[in-house]
N, C-alpha and C positions, 0 to 999 in steps of 0.2 A: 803592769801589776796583774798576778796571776787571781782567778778565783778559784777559791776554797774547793777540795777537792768532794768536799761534805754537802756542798753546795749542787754541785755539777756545773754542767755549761749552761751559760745565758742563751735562748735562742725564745726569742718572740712569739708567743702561737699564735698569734695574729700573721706570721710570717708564715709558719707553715703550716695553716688553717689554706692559703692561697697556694701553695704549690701541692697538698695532699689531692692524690685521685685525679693528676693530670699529668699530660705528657709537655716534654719541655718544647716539641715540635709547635704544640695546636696553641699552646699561651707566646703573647708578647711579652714585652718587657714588662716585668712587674714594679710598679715602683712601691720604693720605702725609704722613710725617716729612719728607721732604728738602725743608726749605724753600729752600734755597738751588741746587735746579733752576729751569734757565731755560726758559721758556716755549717750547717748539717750534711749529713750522704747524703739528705733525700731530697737535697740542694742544688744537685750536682746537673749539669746540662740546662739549666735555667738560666734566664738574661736578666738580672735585676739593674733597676734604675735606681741608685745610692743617691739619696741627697746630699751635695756637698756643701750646703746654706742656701746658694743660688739658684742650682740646678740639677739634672738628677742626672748623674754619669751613668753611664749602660755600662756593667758586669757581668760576662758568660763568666760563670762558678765552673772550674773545674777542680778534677781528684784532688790536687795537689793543694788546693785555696781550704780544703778542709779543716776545720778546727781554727781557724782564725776567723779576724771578725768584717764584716761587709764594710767597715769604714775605711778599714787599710788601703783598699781598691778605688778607693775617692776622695782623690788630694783637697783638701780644702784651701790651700794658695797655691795661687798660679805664679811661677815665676816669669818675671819679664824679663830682666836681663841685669849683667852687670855694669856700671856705666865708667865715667872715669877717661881719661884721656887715650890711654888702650884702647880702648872698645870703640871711640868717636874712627882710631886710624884703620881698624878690622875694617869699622861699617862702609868707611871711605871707599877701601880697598877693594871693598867687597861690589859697591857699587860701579867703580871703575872696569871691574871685570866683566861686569855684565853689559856694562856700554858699549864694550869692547868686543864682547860676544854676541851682542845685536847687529853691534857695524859687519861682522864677517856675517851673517847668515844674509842681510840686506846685502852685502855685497856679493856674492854667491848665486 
């Protein structure tokens, strides 16, 4: 959902209270909570640490991430995988091959 154009963009000046008057070279990763800050130009070539609940994922901001918000960049579920009698015969498969590709290097 968009906001009001009357409005403008949400950007935290708390957010860019820490990137004004610095170069993106001399700062580390900056970390932030406010996922729902939107991406400014003066944003641009900085590494930000997005909270994703758990942990803080490292984001380099480029041209193109402008005007959208720093949450989008930091999944908040991790997908493990799909299960199911398929996936039991891939994993099999998959392990077989590598058995297989240790006995030839060992053998070699």
């Amino acid at each position: 959902m968009t906001r009001s154009i009357k409005k403008g963009p949400y950007v935290n000046p708390k957010v860019l209270k820490k990137v004004d008057g610095k170069k993106p070279a001399d700062t580390g990763v900056i970390k932030v909570w406010d996922r729902a800050c939107m991406i400014h130009p003066d944003m641009v070539g900085f590494t930000f640490g997005v909270h994703n609940g758990k942990e803080h994922i490292s984001v380099l901001v480029s041209e193109d991430m402008v005007g959208h918000r720093l949450g989008e960049f930091s999944p908040t579920k991790k997908f493990w995988r799909h299960g199911g009698k398929m996936q039991k015969e891939l994993d099999q498969k998959k392990k077989e091959a590598e058995i297989q590709a240790a006995k030839a290097a060992k053998a070699a």
